[in-house]
C-alpha positions in Angstrom: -13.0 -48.0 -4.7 -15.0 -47.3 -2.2 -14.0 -43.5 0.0 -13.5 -45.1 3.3 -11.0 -47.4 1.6 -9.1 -44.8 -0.1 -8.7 -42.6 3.3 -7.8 -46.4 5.2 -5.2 -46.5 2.8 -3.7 -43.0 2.7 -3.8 -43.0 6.6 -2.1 -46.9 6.6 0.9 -45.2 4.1 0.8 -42.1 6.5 1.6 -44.5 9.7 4.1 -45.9 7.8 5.7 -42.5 7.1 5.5 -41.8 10.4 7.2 -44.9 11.6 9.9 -45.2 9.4 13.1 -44.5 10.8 13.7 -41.6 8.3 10.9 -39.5 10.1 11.2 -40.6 13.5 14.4 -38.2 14.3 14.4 -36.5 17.0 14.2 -32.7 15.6 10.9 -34.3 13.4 8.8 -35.9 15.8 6.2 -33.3 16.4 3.5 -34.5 14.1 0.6 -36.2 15.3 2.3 -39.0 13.4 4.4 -39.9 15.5 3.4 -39.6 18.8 3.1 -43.6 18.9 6.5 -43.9 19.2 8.9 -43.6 22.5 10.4 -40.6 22.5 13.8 -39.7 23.7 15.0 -37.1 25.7 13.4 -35.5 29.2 11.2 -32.6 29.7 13.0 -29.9 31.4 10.6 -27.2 32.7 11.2 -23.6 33.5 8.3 -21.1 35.0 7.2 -18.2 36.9 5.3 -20.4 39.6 5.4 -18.9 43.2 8.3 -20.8 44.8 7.1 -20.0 48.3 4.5 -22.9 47.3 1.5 -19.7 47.5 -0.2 -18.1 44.1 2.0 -15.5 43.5 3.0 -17.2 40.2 4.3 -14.3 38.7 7.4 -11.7 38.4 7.9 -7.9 38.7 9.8 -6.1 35.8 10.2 -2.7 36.8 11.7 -0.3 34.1 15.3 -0.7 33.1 15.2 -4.3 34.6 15.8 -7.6 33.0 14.6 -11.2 33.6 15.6 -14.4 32.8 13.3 -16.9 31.7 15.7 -20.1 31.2 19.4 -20.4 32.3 19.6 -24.4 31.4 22.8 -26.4 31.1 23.1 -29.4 28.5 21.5 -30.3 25.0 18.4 -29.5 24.3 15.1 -28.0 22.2 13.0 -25.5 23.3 9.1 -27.0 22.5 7.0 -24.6 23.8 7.0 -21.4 25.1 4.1 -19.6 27.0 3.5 -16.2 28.5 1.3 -13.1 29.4 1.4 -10.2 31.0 -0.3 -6.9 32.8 -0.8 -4.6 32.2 -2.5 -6.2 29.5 -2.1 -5.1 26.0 -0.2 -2.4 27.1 1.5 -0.4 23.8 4.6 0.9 25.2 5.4 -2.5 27.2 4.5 -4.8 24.1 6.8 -2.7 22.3 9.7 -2.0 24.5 10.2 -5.5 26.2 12.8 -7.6 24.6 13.4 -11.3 23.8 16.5 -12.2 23.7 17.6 -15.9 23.4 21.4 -17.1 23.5 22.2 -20.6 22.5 25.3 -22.6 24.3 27.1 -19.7 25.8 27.3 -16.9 22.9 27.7 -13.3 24.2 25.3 -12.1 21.0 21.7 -13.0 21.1 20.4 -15.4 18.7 17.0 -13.8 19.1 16.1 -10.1 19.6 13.3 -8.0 19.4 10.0 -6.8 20.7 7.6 -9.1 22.5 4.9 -8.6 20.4 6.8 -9.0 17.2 8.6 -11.7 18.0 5.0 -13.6 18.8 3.6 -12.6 15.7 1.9 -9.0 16.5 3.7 -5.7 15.0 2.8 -2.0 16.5 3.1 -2.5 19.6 -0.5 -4.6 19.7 -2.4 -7.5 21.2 -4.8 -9.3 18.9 -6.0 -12.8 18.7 -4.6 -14.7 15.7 -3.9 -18.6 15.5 -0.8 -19.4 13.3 1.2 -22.7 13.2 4.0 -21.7 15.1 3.2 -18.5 16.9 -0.3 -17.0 18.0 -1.9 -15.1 20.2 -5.0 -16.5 21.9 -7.4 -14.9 24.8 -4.8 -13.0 26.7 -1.8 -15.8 25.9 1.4 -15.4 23.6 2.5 -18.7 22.8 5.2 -19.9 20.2 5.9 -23.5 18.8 9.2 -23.3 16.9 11.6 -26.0 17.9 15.0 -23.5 18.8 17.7 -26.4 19.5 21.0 -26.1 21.4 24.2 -28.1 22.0 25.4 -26.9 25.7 23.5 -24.2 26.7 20.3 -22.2 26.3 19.4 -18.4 28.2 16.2 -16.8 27.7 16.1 -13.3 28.9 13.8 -10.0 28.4 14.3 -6.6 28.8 12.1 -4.0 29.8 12.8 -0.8 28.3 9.6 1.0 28.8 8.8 3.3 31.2 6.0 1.4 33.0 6.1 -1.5 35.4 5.1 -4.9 34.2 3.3 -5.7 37.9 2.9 -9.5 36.3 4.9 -11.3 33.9 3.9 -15.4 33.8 5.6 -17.6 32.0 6.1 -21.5 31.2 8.8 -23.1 29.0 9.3 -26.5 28.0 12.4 -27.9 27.0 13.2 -31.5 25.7 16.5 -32.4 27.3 19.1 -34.5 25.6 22.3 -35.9 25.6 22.9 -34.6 22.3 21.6 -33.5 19.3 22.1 -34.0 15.2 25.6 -33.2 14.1 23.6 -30.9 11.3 20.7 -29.6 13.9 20.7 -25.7 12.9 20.1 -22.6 15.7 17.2 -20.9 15.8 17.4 -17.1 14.9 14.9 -14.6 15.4 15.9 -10.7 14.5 14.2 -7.3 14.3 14.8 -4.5 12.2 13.2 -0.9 11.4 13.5 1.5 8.6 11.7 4.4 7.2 11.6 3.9 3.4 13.3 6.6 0.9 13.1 6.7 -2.8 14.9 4.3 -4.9 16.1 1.9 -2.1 14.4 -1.6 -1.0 13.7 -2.2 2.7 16.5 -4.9 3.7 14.6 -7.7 6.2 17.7 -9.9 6.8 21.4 -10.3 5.6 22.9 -13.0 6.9 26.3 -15.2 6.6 26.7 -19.3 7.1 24.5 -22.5 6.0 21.1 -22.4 6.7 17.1 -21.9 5.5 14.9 -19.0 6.3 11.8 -19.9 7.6 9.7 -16.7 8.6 8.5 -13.0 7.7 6.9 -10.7 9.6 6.3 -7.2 8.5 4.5 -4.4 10.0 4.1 -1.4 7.8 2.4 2.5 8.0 2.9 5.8 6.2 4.4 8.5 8.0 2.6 11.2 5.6 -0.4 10.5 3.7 -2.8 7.4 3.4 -3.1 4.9 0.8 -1.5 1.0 0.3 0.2 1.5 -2.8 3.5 0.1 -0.9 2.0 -3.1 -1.2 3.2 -2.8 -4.9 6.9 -3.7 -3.5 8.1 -7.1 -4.2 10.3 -9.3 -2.4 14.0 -10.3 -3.9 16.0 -12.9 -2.1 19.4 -13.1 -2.8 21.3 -16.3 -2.3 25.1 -17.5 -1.6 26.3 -13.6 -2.9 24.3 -14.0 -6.2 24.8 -10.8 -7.6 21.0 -11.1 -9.2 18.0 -12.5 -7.0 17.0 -16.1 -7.8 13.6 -14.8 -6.0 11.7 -11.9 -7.3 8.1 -11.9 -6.2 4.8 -9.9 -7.6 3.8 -7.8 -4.7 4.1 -7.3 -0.8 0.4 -9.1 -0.6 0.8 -11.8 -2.9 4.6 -12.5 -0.8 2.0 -13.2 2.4 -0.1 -15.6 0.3 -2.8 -12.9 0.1 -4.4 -10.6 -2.7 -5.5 -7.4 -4.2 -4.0 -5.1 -1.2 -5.7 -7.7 1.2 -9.2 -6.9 0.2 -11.6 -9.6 2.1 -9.8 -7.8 5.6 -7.9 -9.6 8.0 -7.5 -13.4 8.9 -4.8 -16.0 10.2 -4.3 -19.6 8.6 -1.4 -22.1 9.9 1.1 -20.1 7.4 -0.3 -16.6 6.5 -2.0 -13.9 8.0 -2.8 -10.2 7.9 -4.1 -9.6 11.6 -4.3 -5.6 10.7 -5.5 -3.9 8.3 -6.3 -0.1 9.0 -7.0 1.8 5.5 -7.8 5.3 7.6 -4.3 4.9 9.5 -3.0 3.5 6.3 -0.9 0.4 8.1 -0.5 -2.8 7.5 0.2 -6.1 9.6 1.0 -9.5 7.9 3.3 -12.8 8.3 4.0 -15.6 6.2 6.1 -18.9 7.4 8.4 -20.9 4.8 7.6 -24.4 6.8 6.6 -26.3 3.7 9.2 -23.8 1.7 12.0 -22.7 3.4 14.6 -21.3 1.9 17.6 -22.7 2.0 21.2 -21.0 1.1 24.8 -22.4 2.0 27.1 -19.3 2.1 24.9 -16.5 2.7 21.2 -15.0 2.6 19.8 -11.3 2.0 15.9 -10.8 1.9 14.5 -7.7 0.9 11.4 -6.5 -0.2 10.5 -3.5 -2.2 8.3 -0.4 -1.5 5.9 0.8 -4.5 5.8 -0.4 -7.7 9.7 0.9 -7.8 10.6 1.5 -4.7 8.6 4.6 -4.9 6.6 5.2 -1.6 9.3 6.8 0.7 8.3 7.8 4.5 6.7 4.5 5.5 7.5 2.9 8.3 8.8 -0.9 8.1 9.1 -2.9 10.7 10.0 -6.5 10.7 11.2 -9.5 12.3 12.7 -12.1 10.0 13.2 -15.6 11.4 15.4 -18.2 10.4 17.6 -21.2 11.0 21.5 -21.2 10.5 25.2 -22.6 11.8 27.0 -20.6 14.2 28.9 -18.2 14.8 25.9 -15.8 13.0 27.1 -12.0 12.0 25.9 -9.2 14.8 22.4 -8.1 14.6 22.2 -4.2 13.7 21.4 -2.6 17.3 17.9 -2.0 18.4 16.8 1.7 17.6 16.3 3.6 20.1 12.8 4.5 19.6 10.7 1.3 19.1 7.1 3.2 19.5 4.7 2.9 16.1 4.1 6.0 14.6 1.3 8.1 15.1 -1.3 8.2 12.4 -0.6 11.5 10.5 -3.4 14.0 9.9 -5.1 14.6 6.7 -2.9 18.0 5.5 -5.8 20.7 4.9 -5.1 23.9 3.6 -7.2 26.8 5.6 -10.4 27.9 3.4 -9.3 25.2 0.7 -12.5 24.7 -1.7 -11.4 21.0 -2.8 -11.3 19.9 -5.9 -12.6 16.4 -5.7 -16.0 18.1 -4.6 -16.5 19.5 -8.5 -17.1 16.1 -9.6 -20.4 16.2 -9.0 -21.1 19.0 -11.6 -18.2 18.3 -13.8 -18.7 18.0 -17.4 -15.9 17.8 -20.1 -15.5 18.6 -23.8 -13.5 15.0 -24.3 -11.4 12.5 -21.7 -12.5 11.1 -18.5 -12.6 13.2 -15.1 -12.5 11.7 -11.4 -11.1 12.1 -8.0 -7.5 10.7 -8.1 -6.2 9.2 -4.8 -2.4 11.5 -4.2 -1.9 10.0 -0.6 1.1 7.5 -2.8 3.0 10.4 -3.3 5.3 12.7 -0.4 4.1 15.5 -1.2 0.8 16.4 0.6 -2.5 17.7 -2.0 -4.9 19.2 0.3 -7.3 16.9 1.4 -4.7 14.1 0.0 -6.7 13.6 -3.5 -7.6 15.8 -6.2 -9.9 16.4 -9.3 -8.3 14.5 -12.3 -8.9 15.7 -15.7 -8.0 13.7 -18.5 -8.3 15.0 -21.9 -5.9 14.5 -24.9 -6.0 17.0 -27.4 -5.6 20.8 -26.9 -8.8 22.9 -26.5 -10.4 20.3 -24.6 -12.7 22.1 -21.8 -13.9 21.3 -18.6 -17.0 22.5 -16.7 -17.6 22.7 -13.1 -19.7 25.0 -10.4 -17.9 26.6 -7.9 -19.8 28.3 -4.5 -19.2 31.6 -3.0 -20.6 32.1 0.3 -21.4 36.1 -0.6 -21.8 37.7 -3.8 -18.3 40.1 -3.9 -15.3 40.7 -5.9 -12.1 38.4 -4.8 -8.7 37.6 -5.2 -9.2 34.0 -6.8 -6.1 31.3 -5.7 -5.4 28.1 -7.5 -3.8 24.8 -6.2 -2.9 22.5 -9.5 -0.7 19.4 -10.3 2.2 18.9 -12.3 3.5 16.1 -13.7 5.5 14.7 -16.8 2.4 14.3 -19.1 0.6 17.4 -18.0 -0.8 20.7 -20.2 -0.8 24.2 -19.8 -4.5 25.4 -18.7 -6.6 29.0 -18.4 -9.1 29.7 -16.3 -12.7 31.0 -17.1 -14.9 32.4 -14.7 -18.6 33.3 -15.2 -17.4 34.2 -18.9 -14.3 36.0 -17.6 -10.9 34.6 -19.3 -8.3 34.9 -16.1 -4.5 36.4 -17.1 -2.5 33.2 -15.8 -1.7 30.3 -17.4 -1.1 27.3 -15.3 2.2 25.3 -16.7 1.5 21.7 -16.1 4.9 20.2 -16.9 7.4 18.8 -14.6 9.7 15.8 -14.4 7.5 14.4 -11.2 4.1 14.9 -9.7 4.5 17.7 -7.4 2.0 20.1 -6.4 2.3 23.7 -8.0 1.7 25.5 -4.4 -0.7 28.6 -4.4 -1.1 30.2 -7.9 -3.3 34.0 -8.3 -5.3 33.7 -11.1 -6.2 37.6 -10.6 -9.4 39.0 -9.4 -13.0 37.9 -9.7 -16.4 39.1 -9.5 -18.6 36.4 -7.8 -22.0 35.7 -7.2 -23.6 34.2 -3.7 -23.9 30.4 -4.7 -23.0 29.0 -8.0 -20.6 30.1 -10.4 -19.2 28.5 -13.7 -15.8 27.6 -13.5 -14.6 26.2 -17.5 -10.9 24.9 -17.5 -9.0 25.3 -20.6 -6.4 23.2 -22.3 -4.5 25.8 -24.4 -0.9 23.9 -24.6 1.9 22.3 -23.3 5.7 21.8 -22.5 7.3 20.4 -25.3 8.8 17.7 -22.7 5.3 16.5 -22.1 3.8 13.5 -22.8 -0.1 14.2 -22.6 -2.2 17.4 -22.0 -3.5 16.0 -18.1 -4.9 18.6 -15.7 -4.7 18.1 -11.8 -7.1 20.3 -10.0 -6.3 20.3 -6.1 -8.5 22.9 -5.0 -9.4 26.8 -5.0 -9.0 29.4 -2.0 -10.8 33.1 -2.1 -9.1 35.8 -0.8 -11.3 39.1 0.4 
């Protein structure tokens, strides 16, 4: 069969798809399918335009003030909804100006959160992205997800910021109706913020009633240290009060369609996205929409998500807006925290006159077992210079060589910065043939840095000196003879 025939055919069954009475409904017919067909329903438009009939088409928000967008009486589904604003991508604004949407008269907001977020955009941020239903294109916000109501719909936001917004535009289209499905289910949009601590997931929505979830976004950066191993956390969706999730997923990336910590960079496809990626800042931006999948749940829905491989990466900050459609009356949303800034990007910890162990490498040679620079930013507590020199080995009287430099040829108090950890050895410390007095005890339930450790007093040359590292034991609670080097400091 010839290939225009086959797509003749597929597009013949498609019209007929379209045009079957089943998929002409009024909540389904925005597919290119169906726009053949008469539709039902009248256009009901709500916008900044200037009403003096001039070209001051937009509004003032000064701080502390609110606007509203939409105050519109009767049935009907908001289509599509437009706006900008200046100053433009303005951090504090994008971040402290809240959507809020209330359908047919409730006194608790459907929809709340941050401008940004709710179009997609975590952090406060501007960036162009094209998704499906929400995107961010050349200085526009714009959002495409159909948000139904029986007898009433108010859009409103909030500007909590400190700066004026000297121009807010916006334009909103609503299909009017007489009425609507009796099973049409509200819209719902809610964000939420947490800093992660050991042992407990990062909760994105619980929710009560009948209804699918449709939507993640998730904004994430460490508060101390660098590194993605966060991405490790998996999601777990529990449905109707299961007490075990019927969900479990394989990783944060791999939730948001993506792989291997994201590691072609960012994009945006009609479903899935990462529109940031920052290793240095170590934060992460990403979205994923259940519109071929929702998830659907009758009594009740909570979706979490893991940190680390177990819930292991505390003080990162999550933020989140999970989006979703259910019956009413919904439960409250948790209240907005008060601060909704990102974080700022913490420094590299350095200790003062730190000689680092990841720059022995170079000269390092060993007796038996591999040695590299091991990343420690995963961890909360900080290693100077957030990674150290990893020493292997697996049997005692394994020995490690490395050069250290002196900057002047003199006699000092030599200061050691190790690891411990539950498969860790005791070490000694040679230097330029001189067996130090301290052992290093490597043992300890978790990987904590030992702190400062004098290894006594040393006679060095200007330049090179021979530093051998010796495995000489270890705690009978531990697992392997592993030796963590974080750095040396000399002392006059």
């Amino acid at each position: 069969m010839k290939l225009e025939s086959i797509f003749f055919r597929a597009a013949a069954a498609l019209a007929a798809f379209a045009l079957s009475p089943a998929a002409a409904s009024t909540l389904g017919a925005g597919t290119l399918g169906n726009l053949a067909r008469a539709r039902g329903g009248k256009v009901a438009h709500y916008s900044s335009y200037d009403r003096s009939g001039g070209n001051a088409d937009m509004r003032r928000i000064a701080p502390g003030e609110s606007l509203t967008l939409v105050d519109h009486k009767g049935a009907g589904i908001v289509r599509r909804w437009w706006l900008t604003i200046a100053p433009r991508n303005h951090r504090e604004i994008q971040r402290q100006l809240i959507v809020r949407c209330y359908w047919d008269g409730e006194t608790e907001p459907s929809v709340e959160a941050p401008v940004s977020d709710f179009f997609g955009m975590g952090f406060g941020e501007w960036h162009d992205y094209i998704s499906l239903p929400l995107n961010m294109t050349s200085g526009g916000y714009n959002c495409y997800w159909p948000m139904p109501f029986r007898k009433a719909a108010k859009i409103t936001v909030e500007n909590r910021s400190k700066a004026t917004i000297d121009a807010f535009y916006f334009n909103v289209d609503i299909e009017a109706h007489k009425k609507l499905p009796k099973d049409t289910l509200y819209f719902h949009a809610q964000f939420r913020r947490t800093t992660t601590e050991r042992d407990k997931p990062v909760s994105i929505l619980e929710t009560t009633g009948r209804g699918h979830y449709v939507g993640t976004l998730i904004s994430m950066q460490r508060i101390r240290g660098r590194g993605l191993w966060f991405l490790e956390g998996d999601e777990r969706v529990f449905i109707d009060k299961e007490k075990d999730p019927s969900i479990i997923g394989t990783g944060t990336e791999d939730y948001f369609s993506s792989g291997w910590y994201y590691d072609t960079g960012v994009y945006s496809a009609p479903y899935h996205g990462v529109t940031v990626k920052d290793e240095a800042k170590a934060r992460i931006n990403t979205y994923r929409w259940h519109i071929e999948d929702p998830i659907p749940f009758k009594k009740s829905l909570q979706f979490q998500i893991e940190h680390g491989g177990t819930n292991d990466t505390p003080l990162v900050d999550y933020t989140s807006v999970a989006f979703w459609y259910q019956t009413h009356p919904h439960p409250k949303f948790p209240p907005l925290p008060d601060n909704l800034l990102p974080v700022e990007a913490p420094a590299i910890p350095r200790i003062p006159g730190m000689i680092e162990g990841e720059t022995f490498l170079g000269s390092a040679k060993a007796t038996e077992g591999p040695v590299e620079v091991q990343d420690m930013s995963m961890w909360v507590e900080d290693w100077s210079g957030l990674q150290q020199l990893w020493w292997r080995p697996t049997q005692l009287g394994a020995r490690l060589t490395f050069t250290l430099n002196a900057p002047e040829a003199k006699e000092y108090e030599l200061v050691g910065y190790f690891t411990r950890a539950k498969d860790y050895a005791d070490a000694r410390v040679t230097v330029n043939g001189q067996e130090l007095p301290v052992t290093v005890r490597g043992y300890h339930p978790d990987v904590t840095p030992t702190g400062p450790i004098s290894l006594g007093r040393v006679a060095l040359k200007a330049g090179a000196n021979e530093v051998v590292v010796e495995v000489v034991g270890r705690d009978p609670k531990s697992t392997g003879y592993l030796v963590g080097i974080d750095g040396f400091v000399l002392q006059p």
